[in-house]
C-alpha positions as CSV (number, residue, x, y, z in Angstrom):
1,X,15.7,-59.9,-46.8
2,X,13.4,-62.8,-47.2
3,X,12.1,-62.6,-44.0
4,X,10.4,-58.9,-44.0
5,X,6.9,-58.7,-43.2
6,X,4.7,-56.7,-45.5
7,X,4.0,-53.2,-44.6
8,X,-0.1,-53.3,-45.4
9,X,-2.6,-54.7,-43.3
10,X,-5.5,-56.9,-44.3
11,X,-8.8,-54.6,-43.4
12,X,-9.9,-56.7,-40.6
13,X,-6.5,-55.6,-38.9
14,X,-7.2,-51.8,-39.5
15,X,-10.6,-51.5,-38.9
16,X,-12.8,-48.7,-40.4
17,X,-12.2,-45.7,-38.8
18,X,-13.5,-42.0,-39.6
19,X,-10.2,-41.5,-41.6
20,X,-10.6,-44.4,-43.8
21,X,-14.1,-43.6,-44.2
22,X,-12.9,-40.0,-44.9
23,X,-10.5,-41.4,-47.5
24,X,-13.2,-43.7,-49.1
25,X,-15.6,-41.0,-49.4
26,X,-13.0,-38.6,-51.1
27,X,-12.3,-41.2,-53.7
28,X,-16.0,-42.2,-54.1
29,X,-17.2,-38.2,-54.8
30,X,-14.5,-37.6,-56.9
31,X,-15.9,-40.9,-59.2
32,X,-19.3,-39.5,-58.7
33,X,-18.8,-36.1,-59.9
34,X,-17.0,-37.8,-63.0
35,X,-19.6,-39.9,-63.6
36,X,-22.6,-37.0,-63.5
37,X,-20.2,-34.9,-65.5
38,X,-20.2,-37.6,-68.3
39,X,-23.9,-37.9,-68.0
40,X,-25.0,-34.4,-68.1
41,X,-22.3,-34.1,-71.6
42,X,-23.7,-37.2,-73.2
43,X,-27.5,-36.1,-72.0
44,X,-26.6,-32.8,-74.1
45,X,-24.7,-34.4,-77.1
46,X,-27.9,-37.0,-77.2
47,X,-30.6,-34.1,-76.9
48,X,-29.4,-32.0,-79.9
49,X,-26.9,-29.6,-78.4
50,X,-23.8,-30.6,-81.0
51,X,-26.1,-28.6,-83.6
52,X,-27.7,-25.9,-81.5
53,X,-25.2,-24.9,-79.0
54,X,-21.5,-24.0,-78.8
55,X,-18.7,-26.2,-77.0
56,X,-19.3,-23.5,-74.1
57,X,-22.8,-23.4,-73.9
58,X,-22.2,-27.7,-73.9
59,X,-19.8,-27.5,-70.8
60,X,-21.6,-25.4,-68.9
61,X,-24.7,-27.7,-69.1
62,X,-22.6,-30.7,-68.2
63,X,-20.9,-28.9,-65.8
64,X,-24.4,-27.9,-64.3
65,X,-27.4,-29.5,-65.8
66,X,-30.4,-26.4,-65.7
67,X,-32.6,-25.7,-68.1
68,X,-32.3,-21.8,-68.0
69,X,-28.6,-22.4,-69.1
70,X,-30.2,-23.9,-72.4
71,X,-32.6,-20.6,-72.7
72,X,-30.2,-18.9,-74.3
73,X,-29.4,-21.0,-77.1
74,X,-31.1,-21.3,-80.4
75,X,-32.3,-25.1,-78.8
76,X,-35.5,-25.3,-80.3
77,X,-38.0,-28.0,-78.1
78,X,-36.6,-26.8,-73.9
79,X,-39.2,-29.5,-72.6
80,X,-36.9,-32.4,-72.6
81,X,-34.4,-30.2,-70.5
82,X,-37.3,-29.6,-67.6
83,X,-37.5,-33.1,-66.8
84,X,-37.4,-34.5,-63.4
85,X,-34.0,-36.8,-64.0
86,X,-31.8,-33.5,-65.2
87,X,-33.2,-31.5,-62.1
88,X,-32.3,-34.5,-60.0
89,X,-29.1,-34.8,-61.7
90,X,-28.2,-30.8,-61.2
91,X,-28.8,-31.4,-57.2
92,X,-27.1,-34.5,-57.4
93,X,-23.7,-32.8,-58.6
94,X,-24.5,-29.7,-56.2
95,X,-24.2,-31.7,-53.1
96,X,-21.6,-34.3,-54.0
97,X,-19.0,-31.6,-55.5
98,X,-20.1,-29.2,-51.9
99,X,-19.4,-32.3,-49.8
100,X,-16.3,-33.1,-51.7
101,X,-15.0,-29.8,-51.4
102,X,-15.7,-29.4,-47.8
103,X,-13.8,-32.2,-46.9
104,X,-10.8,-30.9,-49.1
105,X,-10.7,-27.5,-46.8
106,X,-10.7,-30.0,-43.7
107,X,-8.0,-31.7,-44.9
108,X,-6.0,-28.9,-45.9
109,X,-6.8,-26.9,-42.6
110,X,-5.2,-30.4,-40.9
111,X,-1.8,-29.8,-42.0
112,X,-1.7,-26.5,-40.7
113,X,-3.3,-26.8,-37.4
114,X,-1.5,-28.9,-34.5
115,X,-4.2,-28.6,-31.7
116,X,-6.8,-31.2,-31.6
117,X,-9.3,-29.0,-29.5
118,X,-8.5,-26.2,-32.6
119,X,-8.4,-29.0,-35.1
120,X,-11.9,-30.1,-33.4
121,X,-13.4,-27.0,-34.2
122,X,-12.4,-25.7,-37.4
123,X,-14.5,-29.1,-38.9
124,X,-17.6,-28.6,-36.9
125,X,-17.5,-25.0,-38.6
126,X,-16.9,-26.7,-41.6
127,X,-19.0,-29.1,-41.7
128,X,-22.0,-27.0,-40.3
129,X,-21.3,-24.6,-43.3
C-alpha cells in the first residue's frame, strides 16, 4: 500500500483546458456575486438604510443596487444612491450572476445530452442567448 501513486496531477500535467477554465470561472462568479452582494448590503447599512428602510427594502437593494428601488422608501437625501460606483456595481452583478447562470444550464443540459454534435449546439444557443 506504500507504493500507490497519488491520484491528482500537478497543473503542468493537466493543462488548462476549456473545462478547467469552465470550472475556474464557476467558482470565481460564484465569489464575485458574494462579494457585490456584501457590498451592495454594507453600501446600504453605511448610507442610512437600517433607519429608513425595512430588512426587504435592504435585500432587494443588495440584491440589485438601483436607485429607483430606494424611491419608495422614506430615504430622505436619493443623491448618494445615483452615483456612478452603485450603477457600475448593479451591472457588475447583472452580468456576472447571467454568466454564472448560463453556464449552470450548460452544465445541466451536459448530463442529459449524449451527442457531441447536439451537445455542440445546445451551448452555442446558450451562450449566444
Amino acid at each position: 500500500m506504500d507504493n500507490a501513486k497519488p491520484r491528482t496531477l500537478s497543473l503542468s500535467q493537466r493543462g488548462m483546458s476549456f473545462e478547467t477554465f469552465m470550472w475556474l470561472f464557476t467558482r470565481l462568479s460564484a465569489l464575485a456575486i458574494y462579494a457585490l452582494v456584501i457590498v451592495g448590503l454594507v453600501g446600504a447599512l453605511i448610507m442610512g438604510a437600517r433607519n429608513q428602510m425595512n430588512f426587504a427594502e435592504v435585500m432587494r437593494w443588495a440584491f440589485n443596487p438601483n436607485m429607483y428601488h430606494v424611491q419608495g422608501t422614506s430615504v430622505a437625501d436619493l443623491t448618494p444612491w445615483g452615483g456612478l460606483f452603485w450603477k457600475l456595481t448593479a451591472i457588475a452583478l447583472l452580468f456576472v450572476t447571467a454568466a454564472h447562470g448560463v453556464h449552470g444550464v450548460i452544465v445541466i443540459l451536459d448530463d442529459y445530452i449524449v451527442k457531441p454534435l447536439y451537445r455542440q449546439w445546445v451551448r452555442f444557443i446558450n451562450i449566444a442567448i
